[in-house]
C-alpha positions, 0 to 999 in steps of 0.5 A: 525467501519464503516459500510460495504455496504457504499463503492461501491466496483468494481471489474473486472476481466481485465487487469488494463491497459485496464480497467484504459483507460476505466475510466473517467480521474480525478475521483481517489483521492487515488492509493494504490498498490503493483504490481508484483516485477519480481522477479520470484514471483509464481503467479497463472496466472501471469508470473514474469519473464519479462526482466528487460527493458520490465518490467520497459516499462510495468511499465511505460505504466500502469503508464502513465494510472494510472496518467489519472485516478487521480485527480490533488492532488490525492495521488499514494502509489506504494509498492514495495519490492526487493530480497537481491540477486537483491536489485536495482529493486525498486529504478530503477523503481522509477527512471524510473517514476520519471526522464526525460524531462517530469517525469510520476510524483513526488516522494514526500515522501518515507516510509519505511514499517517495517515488523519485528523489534527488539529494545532495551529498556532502561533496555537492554531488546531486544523485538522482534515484526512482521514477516519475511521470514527467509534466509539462506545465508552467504551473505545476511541478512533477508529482514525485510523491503519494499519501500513505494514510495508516487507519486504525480502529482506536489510534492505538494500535502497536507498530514493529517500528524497527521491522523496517526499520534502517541502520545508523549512520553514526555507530555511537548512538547504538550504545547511547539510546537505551531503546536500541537494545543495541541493534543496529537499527532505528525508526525509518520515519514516515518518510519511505523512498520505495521506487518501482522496478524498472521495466521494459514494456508497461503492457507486458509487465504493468498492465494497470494504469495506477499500481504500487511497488511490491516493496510498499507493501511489505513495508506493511506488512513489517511494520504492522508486525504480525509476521507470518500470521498476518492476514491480508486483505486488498479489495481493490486487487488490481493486478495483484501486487498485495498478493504477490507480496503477500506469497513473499512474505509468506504470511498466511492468507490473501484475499483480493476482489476485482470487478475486472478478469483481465487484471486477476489473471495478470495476478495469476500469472504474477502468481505463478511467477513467484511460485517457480521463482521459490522452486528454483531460486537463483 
């Protein structure tokens, strides 16, 4: 594991739209966020219940400001989820960022990240794997999944494709795809099963009521493929899980905003968790 105190972590409590007009243009090679769905979602300090319009205005505001911040080939990983009773949110808001006479950016990828999962093998066995949030409605069926949308400035920015990347099941395709280099490893595909951990008390060690797992982002992290030279940004910092796999992955900088104190000192605290799990590994 890397060691925690080589990412210089910043964090404000501010607004993120303020805070990203305050930076220098062009210094944020990695954005990866998840920002409120309106949806209704009971933040602590945040109200997400703005009119559809106004919310998709304010997307495009904080947007507009995150494009400032970034490098020319800097990678921006916009989570976004969706109620069953209101499925069109994430893709009207990527259409709102993407389409136009002058686009805020390019959709180049779409990921799916895979909460739960049941597969079944060859034998016929179905196993299970992850967690989701049961519905009970004759209507809709459980939400097992969310859009990991990957915004660039051109379209064309290059990817470490194998950086998170999986092995192959049959061998013999090593020797037989000349773009293998002979790894043992291929592209994993826009589809990423990536659970959350398991935990004992949602208060204690999830205090947020929308987060994402650590892995999710240093997946990004990898595939973005700057190593530890990245600099990461997060304007919705929530409770801090950029941040922690940003210390992780022990790349360069951090920078997070918040509007609630409560969730930066959870981040703090996460924080200096990962920092005495590094002083005394197990």
């Amino acid at each position: 594991m890397p060691e925690a105190n080589k990412t210089d972590i910043q964090l404000h409590l501010l607004d993120c739209l303020k805070g990203m007009c305050d930076m220098k243009k062009g210094t944020i090679d990695l954005v990866v966020t998840s920002p409120p769905y309106n949806l209704g979602i009971d933040y602590s300090t945040y109200k997400d219940t703005d009119d559809r319009s106004a919310f998709l205005a304010w997307c495009m505001d904080w947007a507009q400001a995150v494009k400032l911040v970034m490098t020319d080939n800097a990678s921006f990983f916009l989570n976004v989820g969706a109620a069953p009773s209101n499925p069109l949110l994430p893709h009207q808001l990527i259409l709102a960022l993407t389409e136009g006479n002058d686009p805020v950016f390019t959709l180049q990828n779409t990921f799916h990240w895979v909460k739960s999962i049941s597969v079944e093998t060859k034998n016929g066995e179905t196993v299970s794997a992850g967690h989701f949030k049961p519905i009970n409605s004759k209507r809709f069926v459980n939400d097992c999944h969310e859009y990991v949308f990957h915004l660039t400035k051109t379209g064309d920015v290059p990817l470490e494709r194998r950086s998170a990347g999986v092995p192959y099941v049959h061998k013999s395709n090593i020797k037989r795809w000349g773009h293998t280099g002979g790894e043992d490893k291929r592209c994993r595909g826009n589809t990423w099963f990536i659970p959350y951990d398991t935990i004992q008390s949602r208060d204690k060690e999830r205090p947020h009521p929308a987060t994402f797992p650590v892995g999710l982002v240093e997946q990004c992290i990898r595939i973005h493929g700057e190593g530890q030279k990245t600099r990461l940004l997060d304007p919705f910092n929530g409770i801090g899980t950029s941040a922690v796999a940003a210390v992780r992955s022990g790349i360069a900088s951090y920078t997070g905003f918040d509007i609630d104190e409560g969730y930066l000192e959870v981040t703090r605290e996460r924080l200096m968790e990962e920092k005495n799990k590094s002083a005394h590994p197990s």
